[in-house]
mmCIF file as gemmi writes it, N, C-alpha and C atoms, coordinates in Angstrom:
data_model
loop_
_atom_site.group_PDB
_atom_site.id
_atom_site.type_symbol
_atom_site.label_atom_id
_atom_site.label_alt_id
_atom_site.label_comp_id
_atom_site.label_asym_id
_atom_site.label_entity_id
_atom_site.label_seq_id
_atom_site.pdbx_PDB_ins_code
_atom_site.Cartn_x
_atom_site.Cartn_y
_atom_site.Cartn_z
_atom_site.occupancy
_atom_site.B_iso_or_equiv
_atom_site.pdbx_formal_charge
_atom_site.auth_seq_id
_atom_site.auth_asym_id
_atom_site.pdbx_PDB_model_num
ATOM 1 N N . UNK Axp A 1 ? 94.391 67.221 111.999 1 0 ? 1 A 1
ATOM 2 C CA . UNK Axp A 1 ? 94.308 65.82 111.684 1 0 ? 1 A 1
ATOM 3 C C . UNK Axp A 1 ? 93.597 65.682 110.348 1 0 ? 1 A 1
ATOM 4 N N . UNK Axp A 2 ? 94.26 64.976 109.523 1 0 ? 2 A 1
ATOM 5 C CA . UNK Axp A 2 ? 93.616 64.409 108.404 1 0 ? 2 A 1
ATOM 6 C C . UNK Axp A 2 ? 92.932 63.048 107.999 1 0 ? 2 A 1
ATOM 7 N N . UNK Axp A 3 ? 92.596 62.56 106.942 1 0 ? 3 A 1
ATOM 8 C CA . UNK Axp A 3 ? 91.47 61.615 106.81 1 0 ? 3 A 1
ATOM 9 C C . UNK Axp A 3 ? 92.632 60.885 105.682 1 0 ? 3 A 1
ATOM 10 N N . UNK Axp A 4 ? 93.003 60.168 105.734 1 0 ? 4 A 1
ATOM 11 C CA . UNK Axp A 4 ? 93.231 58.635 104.978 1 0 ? 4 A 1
ATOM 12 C C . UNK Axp A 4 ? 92.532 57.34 104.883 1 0 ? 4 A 1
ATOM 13 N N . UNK Axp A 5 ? 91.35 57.849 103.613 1 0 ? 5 A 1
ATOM 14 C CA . UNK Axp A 5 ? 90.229 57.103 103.002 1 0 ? 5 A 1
ATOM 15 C C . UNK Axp A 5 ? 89.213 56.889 104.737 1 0 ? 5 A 1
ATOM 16 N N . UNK Axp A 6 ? 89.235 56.415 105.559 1 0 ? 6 A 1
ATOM 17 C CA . UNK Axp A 6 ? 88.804 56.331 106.581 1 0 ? 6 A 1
ATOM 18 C C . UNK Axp A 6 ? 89.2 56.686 107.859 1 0 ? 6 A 1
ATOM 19 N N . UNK Axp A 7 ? 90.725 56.507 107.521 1 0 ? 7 A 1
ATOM 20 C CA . UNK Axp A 7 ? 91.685 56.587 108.717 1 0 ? 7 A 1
ATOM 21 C C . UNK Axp A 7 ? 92.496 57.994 109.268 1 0 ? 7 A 1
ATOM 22 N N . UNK Axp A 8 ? 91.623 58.314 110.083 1 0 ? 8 A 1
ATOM 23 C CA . UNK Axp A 8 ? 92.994 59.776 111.426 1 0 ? 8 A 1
ATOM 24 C C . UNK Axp A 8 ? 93.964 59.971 111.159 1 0 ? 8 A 1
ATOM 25 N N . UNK Axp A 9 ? 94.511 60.327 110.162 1 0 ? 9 A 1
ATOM 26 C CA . UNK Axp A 9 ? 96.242 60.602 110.211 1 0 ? 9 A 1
ATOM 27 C C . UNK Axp A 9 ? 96.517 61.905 110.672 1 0 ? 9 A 1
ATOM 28 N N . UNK Axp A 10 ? 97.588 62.094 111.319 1 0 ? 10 A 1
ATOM 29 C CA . UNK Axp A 10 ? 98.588 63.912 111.937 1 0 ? 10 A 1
ATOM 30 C C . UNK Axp A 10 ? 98.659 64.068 110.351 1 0 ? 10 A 1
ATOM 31 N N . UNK Axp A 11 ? 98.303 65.988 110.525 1 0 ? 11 A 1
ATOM 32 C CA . UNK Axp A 11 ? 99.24 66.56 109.522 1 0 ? 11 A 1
ATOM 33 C C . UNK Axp A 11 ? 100.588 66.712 109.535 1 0 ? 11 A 1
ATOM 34 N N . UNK Axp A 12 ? 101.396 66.451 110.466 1 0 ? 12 A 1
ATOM 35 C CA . UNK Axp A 12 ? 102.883 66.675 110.636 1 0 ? 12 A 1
ATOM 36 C C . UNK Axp A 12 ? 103.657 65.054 110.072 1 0 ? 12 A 1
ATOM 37 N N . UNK Axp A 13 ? 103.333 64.23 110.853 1 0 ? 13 A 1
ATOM 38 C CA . UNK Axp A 13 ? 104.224 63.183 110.874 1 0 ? 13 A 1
ATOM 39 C C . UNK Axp A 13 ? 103.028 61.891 109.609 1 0 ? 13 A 1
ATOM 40 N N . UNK Axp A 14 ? 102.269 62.67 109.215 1 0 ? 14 A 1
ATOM 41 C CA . UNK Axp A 14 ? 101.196 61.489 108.44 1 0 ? 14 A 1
ATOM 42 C C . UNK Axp A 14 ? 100.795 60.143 108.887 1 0 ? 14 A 1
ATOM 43 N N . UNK Axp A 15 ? 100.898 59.94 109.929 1 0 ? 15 A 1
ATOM 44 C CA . UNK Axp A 15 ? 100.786 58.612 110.463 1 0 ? 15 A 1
ATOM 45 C C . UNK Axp A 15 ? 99.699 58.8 111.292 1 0 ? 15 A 1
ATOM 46 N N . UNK Axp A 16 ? 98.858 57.356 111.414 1 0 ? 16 A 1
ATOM 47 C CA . UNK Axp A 16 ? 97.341 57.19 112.177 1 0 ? 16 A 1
ATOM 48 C C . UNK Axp A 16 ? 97.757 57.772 113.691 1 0 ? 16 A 1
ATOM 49 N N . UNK Axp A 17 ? 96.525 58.417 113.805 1 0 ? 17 A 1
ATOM 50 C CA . UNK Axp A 17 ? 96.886 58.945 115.206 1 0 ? 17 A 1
ATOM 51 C C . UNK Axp A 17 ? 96.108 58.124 116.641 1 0 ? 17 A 1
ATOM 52 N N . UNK Axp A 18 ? 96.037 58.498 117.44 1 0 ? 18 A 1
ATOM 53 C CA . UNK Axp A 18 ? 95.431 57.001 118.789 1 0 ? 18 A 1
ATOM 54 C C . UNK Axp A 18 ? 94.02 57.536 118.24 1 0 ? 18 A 1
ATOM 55 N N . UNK Axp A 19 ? 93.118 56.516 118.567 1 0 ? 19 A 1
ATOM 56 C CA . UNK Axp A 19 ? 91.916 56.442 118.356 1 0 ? 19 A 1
ATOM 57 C C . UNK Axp A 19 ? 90.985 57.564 119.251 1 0 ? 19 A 1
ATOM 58 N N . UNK Axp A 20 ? 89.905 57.92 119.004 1 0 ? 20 A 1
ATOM 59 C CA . UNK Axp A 20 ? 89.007 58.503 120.001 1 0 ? 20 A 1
ATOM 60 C C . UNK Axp A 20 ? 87.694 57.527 120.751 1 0 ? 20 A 1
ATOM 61 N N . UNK Axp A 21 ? 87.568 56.402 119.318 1 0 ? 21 A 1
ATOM 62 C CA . UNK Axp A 21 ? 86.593 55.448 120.06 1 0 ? 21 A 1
ATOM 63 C C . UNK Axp A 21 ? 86.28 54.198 119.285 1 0 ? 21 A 1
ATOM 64 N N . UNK Axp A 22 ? 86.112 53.165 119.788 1 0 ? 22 A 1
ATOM 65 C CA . UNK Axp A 22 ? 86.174 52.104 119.864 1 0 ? 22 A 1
ATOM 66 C C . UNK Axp A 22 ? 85.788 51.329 118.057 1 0 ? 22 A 1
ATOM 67 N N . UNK Axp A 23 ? 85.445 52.22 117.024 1 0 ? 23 A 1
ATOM 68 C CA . UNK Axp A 23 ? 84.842 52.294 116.239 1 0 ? 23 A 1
ATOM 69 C C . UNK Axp A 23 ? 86.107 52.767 115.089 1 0 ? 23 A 1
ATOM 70 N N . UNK Axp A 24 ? 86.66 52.977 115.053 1 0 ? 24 A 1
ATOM 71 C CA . UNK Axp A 24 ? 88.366 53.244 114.53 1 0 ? 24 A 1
ATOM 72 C C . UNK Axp A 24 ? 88.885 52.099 114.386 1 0 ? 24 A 1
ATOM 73 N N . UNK Axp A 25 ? 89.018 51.465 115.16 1 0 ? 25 A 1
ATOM 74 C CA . UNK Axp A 25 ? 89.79 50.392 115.196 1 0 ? 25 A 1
ATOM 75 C C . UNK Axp A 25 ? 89.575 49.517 113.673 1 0 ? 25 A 1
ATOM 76 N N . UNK Axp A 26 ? 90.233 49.571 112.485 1 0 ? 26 A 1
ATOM 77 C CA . UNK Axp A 26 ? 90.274 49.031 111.546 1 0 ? 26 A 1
ATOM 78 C C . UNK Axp A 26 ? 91.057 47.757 111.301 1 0 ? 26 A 1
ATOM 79 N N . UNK Axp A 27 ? 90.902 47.029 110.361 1 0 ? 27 A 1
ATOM 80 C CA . UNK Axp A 27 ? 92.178 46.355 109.437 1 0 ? 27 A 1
ATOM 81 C C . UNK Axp A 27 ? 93.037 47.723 108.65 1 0 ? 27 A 1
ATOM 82 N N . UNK Axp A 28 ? 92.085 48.285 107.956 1 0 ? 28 A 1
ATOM 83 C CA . UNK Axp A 28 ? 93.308 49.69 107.637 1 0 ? 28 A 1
ATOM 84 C C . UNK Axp A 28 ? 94.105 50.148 108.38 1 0 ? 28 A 1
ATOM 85 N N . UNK Axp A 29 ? 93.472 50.475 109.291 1 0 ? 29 A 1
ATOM 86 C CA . UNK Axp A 29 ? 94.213 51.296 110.46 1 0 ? 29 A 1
ATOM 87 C C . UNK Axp A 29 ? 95.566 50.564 111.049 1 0 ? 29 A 1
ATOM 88 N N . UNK Axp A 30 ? 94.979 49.022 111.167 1 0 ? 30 A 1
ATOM 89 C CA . UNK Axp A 30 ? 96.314 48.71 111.68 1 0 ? 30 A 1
ATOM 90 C C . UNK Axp A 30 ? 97.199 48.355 110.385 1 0 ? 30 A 1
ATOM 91 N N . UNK Axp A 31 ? 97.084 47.81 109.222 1 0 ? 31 A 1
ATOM 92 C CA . UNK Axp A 31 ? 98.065 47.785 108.131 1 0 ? 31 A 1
ATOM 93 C C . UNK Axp A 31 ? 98.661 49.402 108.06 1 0 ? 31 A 1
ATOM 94 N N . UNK Axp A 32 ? 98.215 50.6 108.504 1 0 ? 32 A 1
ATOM 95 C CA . UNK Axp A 32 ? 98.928 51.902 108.4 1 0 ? 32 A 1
ATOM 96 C C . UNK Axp A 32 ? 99.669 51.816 109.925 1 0 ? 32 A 1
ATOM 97 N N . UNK Axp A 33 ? 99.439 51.642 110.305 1 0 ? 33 A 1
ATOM 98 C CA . UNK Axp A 33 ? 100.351 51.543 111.585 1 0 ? 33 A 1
ATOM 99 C C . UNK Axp A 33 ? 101.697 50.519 111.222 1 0 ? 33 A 1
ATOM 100 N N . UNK Axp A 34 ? 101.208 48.951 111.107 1 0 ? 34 A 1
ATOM 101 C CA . UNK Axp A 34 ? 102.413 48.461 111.163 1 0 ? 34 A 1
ATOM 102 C C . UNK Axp A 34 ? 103.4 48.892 109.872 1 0 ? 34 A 1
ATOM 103 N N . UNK Axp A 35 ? 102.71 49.536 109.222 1 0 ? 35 A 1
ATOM 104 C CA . UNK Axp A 35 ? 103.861 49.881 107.704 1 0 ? 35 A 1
ATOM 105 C C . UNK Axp A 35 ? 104.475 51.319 108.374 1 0 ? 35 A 1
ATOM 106 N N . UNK Axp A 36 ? 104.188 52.403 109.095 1 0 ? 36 A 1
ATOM 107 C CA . UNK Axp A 36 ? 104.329 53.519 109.404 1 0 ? 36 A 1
ATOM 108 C C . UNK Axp A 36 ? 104.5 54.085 110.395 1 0 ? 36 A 1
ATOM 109 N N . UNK Axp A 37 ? 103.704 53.252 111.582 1 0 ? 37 A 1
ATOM 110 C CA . UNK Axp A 37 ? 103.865 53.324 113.137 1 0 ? 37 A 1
ATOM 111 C C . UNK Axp A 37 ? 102.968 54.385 113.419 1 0 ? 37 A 1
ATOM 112 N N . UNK Axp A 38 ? 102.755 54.532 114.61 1 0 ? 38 A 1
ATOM 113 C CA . UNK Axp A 38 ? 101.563 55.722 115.419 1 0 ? 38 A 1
ATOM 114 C C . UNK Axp A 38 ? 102.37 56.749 115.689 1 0 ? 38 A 1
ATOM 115 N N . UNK Axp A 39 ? 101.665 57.545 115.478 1 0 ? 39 A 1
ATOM 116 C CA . UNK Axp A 39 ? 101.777 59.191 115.794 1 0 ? 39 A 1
ATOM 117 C C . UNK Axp A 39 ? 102.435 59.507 116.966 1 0 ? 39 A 1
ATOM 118 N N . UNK Axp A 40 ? 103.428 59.929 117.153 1 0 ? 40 A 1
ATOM 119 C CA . UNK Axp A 40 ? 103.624 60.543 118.777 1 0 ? 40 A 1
ATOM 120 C C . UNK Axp A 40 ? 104.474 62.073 118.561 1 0 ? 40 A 1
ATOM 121 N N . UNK Axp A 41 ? 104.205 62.61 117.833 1 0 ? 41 A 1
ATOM 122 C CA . UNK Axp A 41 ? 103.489 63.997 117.357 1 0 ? 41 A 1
ATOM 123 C C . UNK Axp A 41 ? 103.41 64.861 119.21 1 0 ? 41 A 1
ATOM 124 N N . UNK Axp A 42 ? 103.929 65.805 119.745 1 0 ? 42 A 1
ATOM 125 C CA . UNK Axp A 42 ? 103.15 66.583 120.551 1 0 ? 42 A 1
ATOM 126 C C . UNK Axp A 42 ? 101.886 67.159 120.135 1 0 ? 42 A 1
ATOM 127 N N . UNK Axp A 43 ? 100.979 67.387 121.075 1 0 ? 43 A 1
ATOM 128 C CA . UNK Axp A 43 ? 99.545 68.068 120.507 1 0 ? 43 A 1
ATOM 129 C C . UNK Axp A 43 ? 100.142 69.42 119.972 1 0 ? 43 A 1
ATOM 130 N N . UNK Axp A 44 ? 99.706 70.179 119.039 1 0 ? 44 A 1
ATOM 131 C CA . UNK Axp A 44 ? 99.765 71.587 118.729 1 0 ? 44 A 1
ATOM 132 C C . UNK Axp A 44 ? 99.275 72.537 120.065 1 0 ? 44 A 1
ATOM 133 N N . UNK Axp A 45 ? 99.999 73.026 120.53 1 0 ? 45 A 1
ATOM 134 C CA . UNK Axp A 45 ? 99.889 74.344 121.142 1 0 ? 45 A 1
ATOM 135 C C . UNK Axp A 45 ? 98.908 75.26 120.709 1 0 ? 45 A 1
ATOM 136 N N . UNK Axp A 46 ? 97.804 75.654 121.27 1 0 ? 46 A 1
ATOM 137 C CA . UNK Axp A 46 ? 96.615 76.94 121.116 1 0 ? 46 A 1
ATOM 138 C C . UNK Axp A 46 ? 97.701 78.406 120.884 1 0 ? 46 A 1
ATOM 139 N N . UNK Axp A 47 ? 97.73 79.377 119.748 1 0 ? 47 A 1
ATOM 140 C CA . UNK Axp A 47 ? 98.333 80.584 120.338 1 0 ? 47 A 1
ATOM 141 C C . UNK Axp A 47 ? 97.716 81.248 121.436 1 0 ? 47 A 1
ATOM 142 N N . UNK Axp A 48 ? 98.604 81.937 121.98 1 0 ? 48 A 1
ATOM 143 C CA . UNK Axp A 48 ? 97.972 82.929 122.915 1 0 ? 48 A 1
ATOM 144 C C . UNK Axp A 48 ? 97.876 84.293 122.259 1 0 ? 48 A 1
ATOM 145 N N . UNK Axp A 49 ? 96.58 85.109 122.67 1 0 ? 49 A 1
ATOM 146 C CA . UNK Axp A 49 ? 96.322 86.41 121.988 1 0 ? 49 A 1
ATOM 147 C C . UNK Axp A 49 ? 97.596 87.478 122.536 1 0 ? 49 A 1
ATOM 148 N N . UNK Axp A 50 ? 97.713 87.925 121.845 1 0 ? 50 A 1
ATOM 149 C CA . UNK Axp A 50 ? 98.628 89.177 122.445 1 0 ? 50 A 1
ATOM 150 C C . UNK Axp A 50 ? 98.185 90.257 123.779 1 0 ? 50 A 1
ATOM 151 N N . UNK Axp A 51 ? 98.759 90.157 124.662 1 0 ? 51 A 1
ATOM 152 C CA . UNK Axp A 51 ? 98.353 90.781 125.934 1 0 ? 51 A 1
ATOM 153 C C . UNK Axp A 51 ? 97.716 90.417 126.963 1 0 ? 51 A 1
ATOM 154 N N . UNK Axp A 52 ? 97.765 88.931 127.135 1 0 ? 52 A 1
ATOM 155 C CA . UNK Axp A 52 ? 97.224 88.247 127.918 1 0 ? 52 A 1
ATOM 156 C C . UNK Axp A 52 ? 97.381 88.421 129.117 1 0 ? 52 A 1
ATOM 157 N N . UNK Axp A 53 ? 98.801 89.135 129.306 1 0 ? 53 A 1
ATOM 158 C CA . UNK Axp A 53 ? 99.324 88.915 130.372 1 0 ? 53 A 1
ATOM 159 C C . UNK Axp A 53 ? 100.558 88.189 130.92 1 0 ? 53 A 1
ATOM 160 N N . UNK Axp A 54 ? 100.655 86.724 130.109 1 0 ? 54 A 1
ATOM 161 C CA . UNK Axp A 54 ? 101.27 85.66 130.51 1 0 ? 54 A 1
ATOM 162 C C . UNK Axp A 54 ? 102.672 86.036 130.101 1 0 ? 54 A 1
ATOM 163 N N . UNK Axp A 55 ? 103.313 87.302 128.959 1 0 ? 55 A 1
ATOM 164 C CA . UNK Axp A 55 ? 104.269 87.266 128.211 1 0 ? 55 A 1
ATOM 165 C C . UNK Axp A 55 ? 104.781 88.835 128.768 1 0 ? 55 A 1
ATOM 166 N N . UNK Axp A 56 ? 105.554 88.573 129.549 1 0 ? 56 A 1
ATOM 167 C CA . UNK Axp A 56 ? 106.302 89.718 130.07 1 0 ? 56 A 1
ATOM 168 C C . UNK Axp A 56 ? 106.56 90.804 128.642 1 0 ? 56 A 1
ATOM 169 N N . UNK Axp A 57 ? 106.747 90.528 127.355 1 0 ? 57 A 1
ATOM 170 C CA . UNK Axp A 57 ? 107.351 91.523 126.24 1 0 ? 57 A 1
ATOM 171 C C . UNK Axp A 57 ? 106.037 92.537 125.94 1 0 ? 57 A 1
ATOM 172 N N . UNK Axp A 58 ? 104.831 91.512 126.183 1 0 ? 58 A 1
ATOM 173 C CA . UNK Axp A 58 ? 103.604 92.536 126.317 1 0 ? 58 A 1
ATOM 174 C C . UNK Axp A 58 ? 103.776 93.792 126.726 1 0 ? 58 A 1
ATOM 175 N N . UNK Axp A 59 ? 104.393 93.99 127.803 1 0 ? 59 A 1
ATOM 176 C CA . UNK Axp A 59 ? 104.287 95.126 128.281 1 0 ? 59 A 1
ATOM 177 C C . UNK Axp A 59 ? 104.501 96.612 127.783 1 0 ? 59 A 1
């Protein structure tokens, strides 16, 4: 996630992402929303280390 002057934006789709707390809530924020719309982005996936287990090719 990145910072636009104040505002949460995704690195993928650049658009404000949902808030974390009550304190976000801007006039910026919403002029970037209604020009751009909110994020609905899937979260990024954690990798998994190699050999976890979980990946049968491990073997």
């Amino acid at each position: 996630m990145t910072e636009s002057a104040s505002v949460a934006v995704c690195p993928r789709c650049h658009r404000p992402v949902v808030v974390r707390d009550r304190g976000e809530y801007t006039v910026e924020r919403a002029a970037l929303i209604v020009a751009n719309g909110l994020c609905v982005c899937p979260p990024a996936k954690a990798p998994t280390p190699p050999g976890d287990g979980t990946d049968p090719l491990d073997s």
